[in-house]
NUTORKE-911186 format. One record per residue (C-alpha): x, y, z; residue in three letters. Coordinates in steps of 0.5 Angstrom, whole numbers, plus 500, padded with zeros to 3 digits. Each point is the difference from the previous one (the first is absolute). Example, Ala and Ser with C-alpha at 12.3 -4.5 7.8 and 13.67 -1.06 7.14 Angstrom:
% residues 2
- px, py, pz, residu
- 525, 491, 516, ALA
- 502, 507, 498, SER
END
This chain:
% residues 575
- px, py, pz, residu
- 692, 810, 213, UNK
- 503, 506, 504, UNK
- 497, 501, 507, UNK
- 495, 506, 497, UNK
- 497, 495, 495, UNK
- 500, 495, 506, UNK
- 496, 505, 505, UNK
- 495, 502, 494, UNK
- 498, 493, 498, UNK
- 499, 498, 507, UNK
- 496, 507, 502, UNK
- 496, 498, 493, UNK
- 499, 493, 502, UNK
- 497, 501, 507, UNK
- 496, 506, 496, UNK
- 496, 494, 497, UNK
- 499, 496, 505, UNK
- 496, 505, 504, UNK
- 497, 502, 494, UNK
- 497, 493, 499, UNK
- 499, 499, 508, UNK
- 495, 506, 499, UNK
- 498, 496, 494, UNK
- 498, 493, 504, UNK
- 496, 505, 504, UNK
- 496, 502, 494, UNK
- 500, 494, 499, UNK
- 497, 497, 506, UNK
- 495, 505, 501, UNK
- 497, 497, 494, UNK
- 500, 494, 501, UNK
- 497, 501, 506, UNK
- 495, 504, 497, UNK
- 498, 493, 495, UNK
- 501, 496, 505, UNK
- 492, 499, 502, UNK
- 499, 499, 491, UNK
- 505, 494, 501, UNK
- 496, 497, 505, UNK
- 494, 501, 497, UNK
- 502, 497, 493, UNK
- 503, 495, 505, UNK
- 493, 499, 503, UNK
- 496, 500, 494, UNK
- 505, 495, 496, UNK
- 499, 494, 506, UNK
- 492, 501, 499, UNK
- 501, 500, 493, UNK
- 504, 494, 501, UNK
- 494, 496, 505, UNK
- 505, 502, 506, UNK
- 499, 504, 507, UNK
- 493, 500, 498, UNK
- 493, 502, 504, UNK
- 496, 506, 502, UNK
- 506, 501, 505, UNK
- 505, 501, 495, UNK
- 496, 503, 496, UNK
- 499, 505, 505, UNK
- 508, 501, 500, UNK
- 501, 501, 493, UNK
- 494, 506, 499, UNK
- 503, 503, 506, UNK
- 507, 499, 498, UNK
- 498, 503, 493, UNK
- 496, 506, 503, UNK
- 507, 501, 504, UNK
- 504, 500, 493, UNK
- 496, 505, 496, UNK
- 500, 505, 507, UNK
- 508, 499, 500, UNK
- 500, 500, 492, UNK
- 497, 507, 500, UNK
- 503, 503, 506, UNK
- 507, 498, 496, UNK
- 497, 504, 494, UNK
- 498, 506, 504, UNK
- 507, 501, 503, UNK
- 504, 498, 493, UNK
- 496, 504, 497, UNK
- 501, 506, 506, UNK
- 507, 498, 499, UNK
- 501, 501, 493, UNK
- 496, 506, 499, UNK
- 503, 504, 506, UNK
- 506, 505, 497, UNK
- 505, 499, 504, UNK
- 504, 507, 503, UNK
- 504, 504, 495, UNK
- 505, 505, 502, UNK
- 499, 507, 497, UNK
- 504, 501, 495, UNK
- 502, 506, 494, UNK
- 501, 495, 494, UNK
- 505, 501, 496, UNK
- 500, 499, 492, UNK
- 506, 497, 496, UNK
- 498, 505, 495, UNK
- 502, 506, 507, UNK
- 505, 497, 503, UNK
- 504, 495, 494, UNK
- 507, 500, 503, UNK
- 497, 497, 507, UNK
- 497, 495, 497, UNK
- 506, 499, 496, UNK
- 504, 501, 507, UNK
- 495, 494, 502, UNK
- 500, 496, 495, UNK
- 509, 500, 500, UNK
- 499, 498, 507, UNK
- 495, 494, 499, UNK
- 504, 498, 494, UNK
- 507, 500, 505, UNK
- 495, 497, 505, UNK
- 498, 494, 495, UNK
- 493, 502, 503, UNK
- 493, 501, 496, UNK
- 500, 508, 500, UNK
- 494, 504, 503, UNK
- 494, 501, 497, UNK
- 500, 508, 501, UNK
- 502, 504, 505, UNK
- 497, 505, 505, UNK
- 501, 505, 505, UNK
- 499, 500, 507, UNK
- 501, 506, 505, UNK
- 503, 497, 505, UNK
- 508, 498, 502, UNK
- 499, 492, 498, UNK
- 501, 496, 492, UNK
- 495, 494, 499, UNK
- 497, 495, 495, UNK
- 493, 499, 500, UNK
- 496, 495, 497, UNK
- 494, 503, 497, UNK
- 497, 494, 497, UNK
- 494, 499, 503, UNK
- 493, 500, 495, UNK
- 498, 506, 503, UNK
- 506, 504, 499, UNK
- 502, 499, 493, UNK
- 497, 507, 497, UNK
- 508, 501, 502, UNK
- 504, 504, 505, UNK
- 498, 507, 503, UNK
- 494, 502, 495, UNK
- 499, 504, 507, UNK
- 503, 506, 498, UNK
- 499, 500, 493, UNK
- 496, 507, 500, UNK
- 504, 503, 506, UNK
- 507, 504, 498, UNK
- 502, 493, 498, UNK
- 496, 500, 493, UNK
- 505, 504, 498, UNK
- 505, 495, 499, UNK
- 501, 496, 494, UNK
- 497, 494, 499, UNK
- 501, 495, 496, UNK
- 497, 495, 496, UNK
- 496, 495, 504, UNK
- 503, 494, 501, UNK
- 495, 493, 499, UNK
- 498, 498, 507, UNK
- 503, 493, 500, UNK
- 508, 503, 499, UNK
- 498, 505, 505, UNK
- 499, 495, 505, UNK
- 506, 495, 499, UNK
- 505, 504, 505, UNK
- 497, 504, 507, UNK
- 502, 508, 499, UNK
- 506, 503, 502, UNK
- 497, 505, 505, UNK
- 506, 506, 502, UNK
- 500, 505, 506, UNK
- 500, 507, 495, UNK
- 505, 503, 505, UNK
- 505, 495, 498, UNK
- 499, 502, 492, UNK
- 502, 508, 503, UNK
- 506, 498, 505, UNK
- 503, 496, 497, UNK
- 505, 499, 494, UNK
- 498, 494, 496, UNK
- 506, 497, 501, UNK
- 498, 498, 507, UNK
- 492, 500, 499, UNK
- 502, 493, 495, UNK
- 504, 498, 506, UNK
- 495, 501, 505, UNK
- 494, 497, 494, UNK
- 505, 493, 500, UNK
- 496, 496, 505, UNK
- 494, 503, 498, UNK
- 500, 498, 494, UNK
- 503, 493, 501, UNK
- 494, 498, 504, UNK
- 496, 500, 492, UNK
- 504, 493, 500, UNK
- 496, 497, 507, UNK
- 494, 503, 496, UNK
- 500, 497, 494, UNK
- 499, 492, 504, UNK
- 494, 498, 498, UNK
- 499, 498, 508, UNK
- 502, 506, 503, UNK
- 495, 503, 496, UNK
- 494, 496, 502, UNK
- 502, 500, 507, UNK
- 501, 508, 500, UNK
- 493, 501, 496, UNK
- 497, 495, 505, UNK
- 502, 503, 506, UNK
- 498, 508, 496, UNK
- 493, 496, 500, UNK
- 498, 500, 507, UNK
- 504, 506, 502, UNK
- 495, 504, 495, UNK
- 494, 495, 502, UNK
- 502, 502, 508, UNK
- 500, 507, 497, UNK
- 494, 500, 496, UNK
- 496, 496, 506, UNK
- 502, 507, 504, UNK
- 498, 504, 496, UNK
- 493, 504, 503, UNK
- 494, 502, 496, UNK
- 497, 494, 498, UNK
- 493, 497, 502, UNK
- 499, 494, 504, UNK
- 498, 497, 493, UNK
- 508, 501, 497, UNK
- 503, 501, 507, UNK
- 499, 493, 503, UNK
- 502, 495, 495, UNK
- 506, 504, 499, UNK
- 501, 501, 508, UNK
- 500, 492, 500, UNK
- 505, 501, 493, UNK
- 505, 503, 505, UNK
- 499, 496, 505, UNK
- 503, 494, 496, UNK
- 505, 504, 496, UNK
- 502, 503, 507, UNK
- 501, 493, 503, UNK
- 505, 497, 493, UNK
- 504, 507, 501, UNK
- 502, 499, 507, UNK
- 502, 493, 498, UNK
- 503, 502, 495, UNK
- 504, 506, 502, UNK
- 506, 497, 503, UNK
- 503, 496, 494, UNK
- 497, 507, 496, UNK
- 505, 505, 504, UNK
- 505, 493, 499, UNK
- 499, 500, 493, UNK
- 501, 508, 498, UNK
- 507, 500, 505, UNK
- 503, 494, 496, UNK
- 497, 503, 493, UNK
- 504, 507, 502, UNK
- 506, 496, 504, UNK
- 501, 496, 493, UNK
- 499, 507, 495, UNK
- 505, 505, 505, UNK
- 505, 493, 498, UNK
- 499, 500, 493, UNK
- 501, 508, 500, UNK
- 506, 501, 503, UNK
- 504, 498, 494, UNK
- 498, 507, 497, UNK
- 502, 507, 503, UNK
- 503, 496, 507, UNK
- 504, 505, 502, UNK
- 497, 506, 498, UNK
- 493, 497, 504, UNK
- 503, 502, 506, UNK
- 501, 507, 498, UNK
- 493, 501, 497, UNK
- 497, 497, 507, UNK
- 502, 506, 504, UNK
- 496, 504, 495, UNK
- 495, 496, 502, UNK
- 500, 502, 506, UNK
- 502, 506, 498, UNK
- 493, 502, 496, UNK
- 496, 497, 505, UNK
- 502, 505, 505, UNK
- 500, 506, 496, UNK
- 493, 497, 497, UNK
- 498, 499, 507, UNK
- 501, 507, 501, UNK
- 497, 504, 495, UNK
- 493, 496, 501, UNK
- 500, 501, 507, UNK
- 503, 508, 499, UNK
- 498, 503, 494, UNK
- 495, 496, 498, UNK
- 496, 499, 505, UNK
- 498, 508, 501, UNK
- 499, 501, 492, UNK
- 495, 493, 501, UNK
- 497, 505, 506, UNK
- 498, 505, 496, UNK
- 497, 497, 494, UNK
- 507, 501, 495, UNK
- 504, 494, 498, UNK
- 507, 501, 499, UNK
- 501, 497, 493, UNK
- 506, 498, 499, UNK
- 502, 497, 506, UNK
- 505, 495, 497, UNK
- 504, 506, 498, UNK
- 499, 503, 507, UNK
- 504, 493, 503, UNK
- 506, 502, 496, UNK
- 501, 508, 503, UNK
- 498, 497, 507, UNK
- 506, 494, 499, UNK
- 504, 506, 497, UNK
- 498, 504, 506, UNK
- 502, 494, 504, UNK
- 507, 499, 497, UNK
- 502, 507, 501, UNK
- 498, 501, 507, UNK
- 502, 492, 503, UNK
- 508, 499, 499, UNK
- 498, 492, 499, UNK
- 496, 501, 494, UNK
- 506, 505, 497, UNK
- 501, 495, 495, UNK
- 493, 499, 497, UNK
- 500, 507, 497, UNK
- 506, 498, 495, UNK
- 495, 495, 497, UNK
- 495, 505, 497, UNK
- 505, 502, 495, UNK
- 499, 493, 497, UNK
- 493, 498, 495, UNK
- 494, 499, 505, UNK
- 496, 494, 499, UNK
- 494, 505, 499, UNK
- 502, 500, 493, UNK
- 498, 494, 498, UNK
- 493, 504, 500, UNK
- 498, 503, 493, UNK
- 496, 505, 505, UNK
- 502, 499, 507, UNK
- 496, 508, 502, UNK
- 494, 495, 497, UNK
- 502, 495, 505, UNK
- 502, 503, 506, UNK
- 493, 504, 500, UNK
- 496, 493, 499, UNK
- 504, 497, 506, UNK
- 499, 507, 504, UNK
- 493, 499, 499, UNK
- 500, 494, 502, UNK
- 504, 501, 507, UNK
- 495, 505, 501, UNK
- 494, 495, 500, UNK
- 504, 494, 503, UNK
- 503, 504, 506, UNK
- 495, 506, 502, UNK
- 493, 498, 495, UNK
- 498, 504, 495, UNK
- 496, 500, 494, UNK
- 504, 497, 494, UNK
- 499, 506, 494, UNK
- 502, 508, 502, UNK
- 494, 504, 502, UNK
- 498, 507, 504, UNK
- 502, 496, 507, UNK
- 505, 496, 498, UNK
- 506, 503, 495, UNK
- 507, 500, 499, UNK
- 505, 504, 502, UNK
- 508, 500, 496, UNK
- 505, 502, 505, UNK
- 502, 507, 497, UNK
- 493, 501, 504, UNK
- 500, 496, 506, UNK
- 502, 506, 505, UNK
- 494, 505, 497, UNK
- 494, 495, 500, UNK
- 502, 494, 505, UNK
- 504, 504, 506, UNK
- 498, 506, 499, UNK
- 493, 499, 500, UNK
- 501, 494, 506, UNK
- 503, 505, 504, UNK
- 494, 505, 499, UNK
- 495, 494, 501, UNK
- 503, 498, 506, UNK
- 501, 507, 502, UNK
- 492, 502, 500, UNK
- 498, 493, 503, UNK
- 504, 503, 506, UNK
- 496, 507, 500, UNK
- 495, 496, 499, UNK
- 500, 496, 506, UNK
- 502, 506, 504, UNK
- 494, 504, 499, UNK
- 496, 494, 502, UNK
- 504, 501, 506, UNK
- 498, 507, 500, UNK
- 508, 502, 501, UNK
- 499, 508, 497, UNK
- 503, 503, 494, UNK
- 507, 502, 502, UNK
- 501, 507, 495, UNK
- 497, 505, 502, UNK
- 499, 504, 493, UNK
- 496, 495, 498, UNK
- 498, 495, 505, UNK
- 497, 496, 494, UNK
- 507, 498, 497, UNK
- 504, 494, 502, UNK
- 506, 501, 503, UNK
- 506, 495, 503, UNK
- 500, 505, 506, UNK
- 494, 497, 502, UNK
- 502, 493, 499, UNK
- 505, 502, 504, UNK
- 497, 504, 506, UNK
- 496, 493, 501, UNK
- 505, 496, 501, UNK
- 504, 502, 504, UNK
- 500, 500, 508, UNK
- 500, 493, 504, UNK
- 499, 494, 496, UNK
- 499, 494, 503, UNK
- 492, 496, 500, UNK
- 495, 504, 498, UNK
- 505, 506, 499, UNK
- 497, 504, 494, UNK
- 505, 495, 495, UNK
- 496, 494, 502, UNK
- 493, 503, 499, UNK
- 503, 503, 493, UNK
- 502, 494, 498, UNK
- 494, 496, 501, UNK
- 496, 505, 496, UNK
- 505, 498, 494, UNK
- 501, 493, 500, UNK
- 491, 500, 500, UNK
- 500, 505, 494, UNK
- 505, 496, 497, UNK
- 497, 493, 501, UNK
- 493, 503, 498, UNK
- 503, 503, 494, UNK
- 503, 493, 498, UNK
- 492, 497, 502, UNK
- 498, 505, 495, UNK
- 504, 500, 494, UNK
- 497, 496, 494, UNK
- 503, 493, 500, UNK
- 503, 498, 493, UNK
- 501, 493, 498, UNK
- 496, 494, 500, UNK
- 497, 497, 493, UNK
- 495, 505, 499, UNK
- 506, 505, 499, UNK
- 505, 497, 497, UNK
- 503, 501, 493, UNK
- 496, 495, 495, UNK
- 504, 498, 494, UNK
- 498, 496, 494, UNK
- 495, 495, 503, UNK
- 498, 505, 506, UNK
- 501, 501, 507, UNK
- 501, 492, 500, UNK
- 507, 502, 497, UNK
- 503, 503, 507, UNK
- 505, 497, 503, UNK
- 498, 503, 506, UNK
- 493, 498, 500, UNK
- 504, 493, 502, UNK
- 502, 503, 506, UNK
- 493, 500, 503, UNK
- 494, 505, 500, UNK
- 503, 504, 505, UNK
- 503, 507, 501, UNK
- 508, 502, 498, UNK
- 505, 500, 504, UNK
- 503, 494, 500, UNK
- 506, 501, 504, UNK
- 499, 505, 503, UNK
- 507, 505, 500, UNK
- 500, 502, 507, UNK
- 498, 500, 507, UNK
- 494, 504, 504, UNK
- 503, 506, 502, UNK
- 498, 502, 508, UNK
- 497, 507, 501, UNK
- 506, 503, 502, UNK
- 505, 497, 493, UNK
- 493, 503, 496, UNK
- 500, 506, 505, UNK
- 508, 501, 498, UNK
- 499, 500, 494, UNK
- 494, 505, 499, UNK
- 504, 506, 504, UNK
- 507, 499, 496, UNK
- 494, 500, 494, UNK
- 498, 507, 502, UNK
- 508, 502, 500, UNK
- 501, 498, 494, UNK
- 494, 504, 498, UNK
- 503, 505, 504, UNK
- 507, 500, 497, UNK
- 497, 500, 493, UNK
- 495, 506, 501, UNK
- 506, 504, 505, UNK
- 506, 499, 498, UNK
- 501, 498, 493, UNK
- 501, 493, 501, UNK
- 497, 495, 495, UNK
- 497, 492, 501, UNK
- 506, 495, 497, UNK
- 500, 492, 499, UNK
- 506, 496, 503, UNK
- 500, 494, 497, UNK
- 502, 496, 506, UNK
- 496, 503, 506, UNK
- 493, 504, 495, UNK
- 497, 506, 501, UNK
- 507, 505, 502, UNK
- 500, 508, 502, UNK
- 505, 503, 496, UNK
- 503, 507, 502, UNK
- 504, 504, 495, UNK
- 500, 494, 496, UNK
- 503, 495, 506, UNK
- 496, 494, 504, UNK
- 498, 503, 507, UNK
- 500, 492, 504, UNK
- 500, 503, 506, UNK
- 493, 502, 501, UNK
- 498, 494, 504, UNK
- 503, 501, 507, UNK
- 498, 507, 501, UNK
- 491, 498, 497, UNK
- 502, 494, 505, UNK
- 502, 504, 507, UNK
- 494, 505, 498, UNK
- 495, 494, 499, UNK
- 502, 495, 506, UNK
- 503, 505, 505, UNK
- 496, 506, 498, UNK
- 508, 504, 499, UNK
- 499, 505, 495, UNK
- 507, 502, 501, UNK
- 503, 496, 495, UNK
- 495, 501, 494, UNK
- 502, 508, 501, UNK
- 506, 499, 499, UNK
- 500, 497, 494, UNK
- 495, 505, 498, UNK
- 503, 506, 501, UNK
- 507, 495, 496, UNK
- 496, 500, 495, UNK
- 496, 507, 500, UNK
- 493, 496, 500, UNK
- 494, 506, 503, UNK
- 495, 496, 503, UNK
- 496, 505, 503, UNK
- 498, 502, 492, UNK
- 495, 495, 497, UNK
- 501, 494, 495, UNK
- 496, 497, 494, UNK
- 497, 494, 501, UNK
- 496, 496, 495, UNK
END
């Protein structure tokens, strides 16, 4: 036996034992729970039999009987409570074997070399990480991801429905859709290796029970937060929590023991496929996530703003990593990968899946309703730069006026003293800055319109909003996440009102540019929103807005002005 297989075996074992460590909790609560029945069985045998009797030790039995039925009937209550919580379930795109047939065949080649069951079905995630899910609980079995099925993912095929036990046999392959678009499908196999490996610590019958156990009071605890309910309902499943609160603490140590061994012991048996080119695929790990990382934050971000969502966002990811690999010396390299198959091909309509996917980064990143609507619609990337930056620009662009006037700062074109103009902006700027100079007050007037525009905006997300497939709104994966609002995992930061002040002055700019001097709004994929004149990048806007808005110097500003031959004495188009 070779120290791989040596390493596995252990890492297996050591599996086991934790998993039958939180087993004999189980265990032991129930017995706990059956104690004071025992007792009673006990006590009323020996009066059966002529023993321990008296009005004494008849007192004893009754009240000892009358304590067993409390404790059986709390034991239901929180069993029940257990048994019908739904555990979490990540948002996931499913993928049908019919729409993608060579990734399955990829997956189950690599479980056939593996010697390990295949997963039941794949999904996508949109995120930079691979996993497997078990979604054997009871009130998950109408299958993986129906959440989607009447957004932009109804057009993938389906296939036919498999029979709900041989779906719930093997936990779902769940796989970070940048992957699948970056890259080739030589490394995605190497990268899926140890995933998949982990089918075979699934398929134990005692690992199972132990995961489902532990699935069972997470989704309890969670249940029991869940507002809305009456006292009625609400105190009966508070005190379910509670108990289920107390058997995961205890359990916590050995579960977390349990999963480490589970992945120690799969990542062994992996690497006997696609060792050394695993190293290789690992730095293109790293390397989407970085790219996918800023086109969230940079591209993204402002489209979700304005109610548009990009549609092909996994897409997008190639040109930002292509971007990256010209501009970075390092990564020159990974561009000479892009003549090799990408992993995408493995899809049947890989447009239909980026789209589903992009849809639901929306939802999870920003919030938003889960189908298209007057609000809320995507954008393709040929007109990104006309109906997100452009119209960015603009809307930022009349925040500021707007803010100008409840400052009652004139009009700076004398023909029409109605027009905005950048002139304005300008004028008011500069002079002394410093506290309670005219930047500070005009910055503070932005950040509140900001936030009460934010106040305003209708929220999208929560049960009641969400897309209901075939057995209703019940059938939403992010329904599981709690009744709140959407953003999840917010992309960035509070900005101060000097970055949003910023911002809104190199807007009127670029309105000004645009308006004046035949610029045009332009996407780069690795900083977003770009100003292109004479069809080039202009990145140096920033230091001259920045000496206008902090200083109060419009010397730099007017020099790049008069570079670029931008008027800002002649009035802009605002939105």
């Amino acid at each position: 036996m070779s120290g791989t297989d040596v390493g596995e075996e252990l890492g297996a074992r050591a599996a086991q034992a934790r998993a039958l460590a939180l087993l004999r909790i189980r265990s032991r609560a129930l017995a706990v729970a059956i104690l004071p029945a025992a007792v009673a069985v006990v006590l009323f045998a020996a009066d059966a039999q002529g023993h321990l009797a008296g009005p004494a030790w008849d007192a004893v039995r009754w009240t000892v009987l009358g304590v067993a039925v409390v404790v059986l009937l709390v034991t239901v209550l929180v069993a029940v409570s257990v048994a019908r919580a739904r555990p979490a379930m990540s948002p996931t795109v499913p993928v049908s074997e019919e729409g993608a047939p060579d990734l399955y065949r990829l997956v189950r080649d690599l479980a056939d070399r593996l010697d390990v069951p295949a997963p039941s079905a794949v999904a996508l995630t949109p995120d930079c990480d691979s996993w497997l899910e078990d979604r054997t609980h009871r009130a998950l079995r109408k299958g993986p991801g129906a959440a989607l099925r009447k957004g932009p993912g109804a057009s993938l095929p389906k296939g036919p429905e498999a029979p709900a036990e041989a779906a719930d046999t093997a936990p779902v392959l769940v796989i970070g859709s940048p992957f699948l678009w970056w890259m080739r499908v030589a490394e995605l196999r190497a990268v899926l290796a140890p995933v998949v490996a982990g089918t075979g610590p699934s398929a134990h019958p005692d690992i199972a029970a132990a995961r489902r156990f532990v699935r069972g009071l997470d989704a309890a605890i969670a249940d029991a937060a869940a507002p809305g309910r009456g006292p009625v309902r609400g105190a009966p499943l508070a005190f379910a929590g509670w108990v289920a609160r107390l058997l995961l603490r205890a359990c916590r140590g050995h579960a977390a023991e349990m999963e480490r061994c589970v992945a120690a012991a799969a990542s062994m048996r992996a690497q006997t496929v696609d060792y050394g080119l695993r190293i290789a695929a690992q730095e293109q790990v790293g390397l989407a996530y970085a790219g996918w990382d800023r086109l969230l934050t940079r591209v993204a971000l402002p489209a979700w703003r304005m109610g548009r969502w990009p549609s092909r966002l996994d897409a997008g990811v190639v040109s930002a990593l292509t971007e990256l690999s010209r501009r970075d010396r390092l990564a020159d390299g990974f561009a000479l990968r892009l003549g090799e198959r990408p992993a995408c091909d493995l899809l049947e309509e890989p447009g239909a899946a980026d789209e589903a996917v992009s849809l639901l980064a929306a939802r999870l990143f920003h919030g938003g309703p889960a189908e298209s609507g007057p609000g809320w619609a995507p954008v393709d990337w040929q007109q990104y730069p006309d109906e997100v930056v452009d119209r960015k620009w603009r809307s930022e662009a009349a925040r500021l006026h707007r803010v100008l006037d409840t400052l009652g700062v004139p009009r700076a074109s004398a023909a029409d003293p109605a027009v905005p103009t950048l002139a304005r902006v300008m004028e008011h700027l500069s002079g002394p800055g410093g506290p309670g100079g005219p930047g500070e007050a005009l910055a503070a007037g932005i950040g509140a319109a900001v936030a009460r525009e934010e106040a305003e905006a209708p929220v999208h997300g929560g049960p009641e909003q969400g897309a209901p497939g075939h057995g209703g709104a019940a059938d939403d994966p992010l329904d599981l996440w709690g009744p709140g609002p959407l953003p999840l995992f917010p992309l960035q930061s509070p900005r101060t009102g000097t970055e949003l002040l910023a911002d809104h002055v190199a807007a009127m700019v670029c309105c000004a540019a645009v308006d004046t001097a035949g610029a045009a709004p332009g996407l780069d994929w690795l900083d977003g929103p770009a100003l292109l004149v004479g069809g080039e990048r202009r990145a140096d806007l920033a230091a001259p807005v920045l000496s206008l808005v902090e200083d109060g110097d419009p010397d730099p500003l007017l020099n790049w002005l008069a570079e670029v031959g931008v008027r800002s004495d002649k009035p802009v188009r605002l939105v």
